[in-house]
C-alpha positions in Angstrom: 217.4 156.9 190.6 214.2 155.5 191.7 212.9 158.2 192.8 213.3 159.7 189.3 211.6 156.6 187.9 208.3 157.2 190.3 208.5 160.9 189.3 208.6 160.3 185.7 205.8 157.5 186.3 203.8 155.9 183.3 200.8 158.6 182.8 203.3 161.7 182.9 205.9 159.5 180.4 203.0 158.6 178.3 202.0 162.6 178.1 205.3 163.5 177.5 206.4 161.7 174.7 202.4 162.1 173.2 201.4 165.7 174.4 197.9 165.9 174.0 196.1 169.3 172.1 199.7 169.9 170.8 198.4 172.2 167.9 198.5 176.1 166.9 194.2 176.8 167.4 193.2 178.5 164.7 190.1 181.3 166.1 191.4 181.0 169.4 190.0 184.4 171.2 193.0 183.6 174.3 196.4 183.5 174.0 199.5 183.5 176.2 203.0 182.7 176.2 205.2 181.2 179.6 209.0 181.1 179.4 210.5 179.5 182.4 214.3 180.7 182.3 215.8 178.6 184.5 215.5 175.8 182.2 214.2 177.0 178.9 211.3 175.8 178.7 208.7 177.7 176.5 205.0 177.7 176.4 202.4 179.1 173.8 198.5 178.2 175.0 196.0 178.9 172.6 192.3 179.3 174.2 188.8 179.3 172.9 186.7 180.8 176.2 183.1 182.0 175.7 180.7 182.6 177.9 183.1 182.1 180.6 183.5 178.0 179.2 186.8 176.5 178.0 185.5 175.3 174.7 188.8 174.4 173.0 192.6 174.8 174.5 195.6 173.7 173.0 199.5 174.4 173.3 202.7 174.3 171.0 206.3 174.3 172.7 209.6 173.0 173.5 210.2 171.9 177.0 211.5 168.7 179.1 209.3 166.0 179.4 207.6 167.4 183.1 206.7 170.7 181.2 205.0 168.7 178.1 203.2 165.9 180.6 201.9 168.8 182.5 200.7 170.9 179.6 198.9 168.0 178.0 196.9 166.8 180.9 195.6 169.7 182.0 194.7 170.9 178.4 193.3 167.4 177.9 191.1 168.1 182.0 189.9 171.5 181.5 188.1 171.4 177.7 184.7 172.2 178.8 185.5 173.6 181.9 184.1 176.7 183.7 186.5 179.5 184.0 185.7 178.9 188.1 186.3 175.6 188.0 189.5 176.0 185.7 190.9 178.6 188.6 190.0 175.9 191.5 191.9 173.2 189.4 194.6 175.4 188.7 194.8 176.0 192.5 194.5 172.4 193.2 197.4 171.6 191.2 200.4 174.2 192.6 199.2 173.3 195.7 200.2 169.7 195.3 203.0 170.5 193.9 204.7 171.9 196.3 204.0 170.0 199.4 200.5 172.1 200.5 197.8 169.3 199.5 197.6 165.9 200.0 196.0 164.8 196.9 195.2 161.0 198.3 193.8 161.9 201.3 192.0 165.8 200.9 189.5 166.5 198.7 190.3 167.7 195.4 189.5 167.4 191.8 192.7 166.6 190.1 192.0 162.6 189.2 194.8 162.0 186.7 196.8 164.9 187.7 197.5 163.1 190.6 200.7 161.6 188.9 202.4 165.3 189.7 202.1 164.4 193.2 205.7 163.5 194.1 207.0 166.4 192.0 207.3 168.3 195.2 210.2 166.2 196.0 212.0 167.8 193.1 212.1 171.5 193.8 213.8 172.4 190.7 210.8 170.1 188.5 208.3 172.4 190.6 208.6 175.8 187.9 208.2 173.1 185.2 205.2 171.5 185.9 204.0 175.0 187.2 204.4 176.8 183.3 201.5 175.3 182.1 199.4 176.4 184.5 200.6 179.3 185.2 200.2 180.4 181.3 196.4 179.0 182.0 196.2 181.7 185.0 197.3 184.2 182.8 195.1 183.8 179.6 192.5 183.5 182.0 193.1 187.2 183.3 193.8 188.2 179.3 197.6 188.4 180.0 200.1 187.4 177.3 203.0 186.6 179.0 204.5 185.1 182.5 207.4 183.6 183.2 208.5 181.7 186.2 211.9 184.0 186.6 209.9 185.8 189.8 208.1 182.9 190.9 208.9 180.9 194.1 207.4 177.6 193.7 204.3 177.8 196.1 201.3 180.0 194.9 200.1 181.4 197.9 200.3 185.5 198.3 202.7 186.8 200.5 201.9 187.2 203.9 200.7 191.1 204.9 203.3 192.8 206.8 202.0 194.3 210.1 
């Protein structure tokens, strides 16, 4: 039960019962939509890029408290942001949470985001921190949908068979 206490810390409760850019965007030029079936959770991210800068992102959905935290934060990080530097971020982030980056002691650029660092402890909490970003990944590219059904939790390719 502690461990669920640390996982759930302040920053990630705070987010989660206060999302952040939790609006339809009305003129957004992005849009996608993330479903994660396992548990339900359900993701609509509305984007205003131009010239390759986030000016405005938002998100509505409905979603356990991990999914919400980690959809707020990052919209609330990457307004502003470079389409390059959203990617890195994005990269940054499934990284740590699955175990591949050590966020305290290799560079990175996650700051707050940080708080998602012992979600790798939690396999099953991995896909729902994931949705978020994974939705990003995909308005990015001008996709409108993803889900997590296919997904293992790290983010790496698969490796090239000989």
């Amino acid at each position: 039960m502690q461990d669920l206490k640390e996982l759930y810390g302040e920053v990630i409760t705070e987010h989660g019962k206060k999302p952040r850019n939790y609006r339809t965007m009305e003129g957004a030029n992005r849009r996608a939509e993330g479903h994660n079936p396992l548990c339900g959770d359900h993701l609509i991210l509305y984007m205003d890029l131009r010239d390759g800068v986030v000016r405005d992102i938002s998100f509505q959905g409905d979603g356990c408290r991990i999914f919400k935290a980690s959809a707020s934060m990052m919209t609330h990080r990457l307004k502003g942001k470079g389409r390059d530097e959203s990617r890195q971020l994005a990269s940054e982030f499934h990284r740590m949470i699955v175990g591949e980056l050590d966020a305290e002691h290799e560079p990175n650029q996650l700051n707050h985001l940080k708080a998602f660092s012992g979600i790798s402890n939690f396999p099953v909490r991995v896909k729902c921190a994931s949705l978020p970003w994974r939705t990003l990944e995909a308005a990015l590219e001008g996709e409108e949908v993803v889900t997590t059904e296919n997904m293992g939790p790290a983010v790496t390719a698969p490796p090239e068979v000989d």
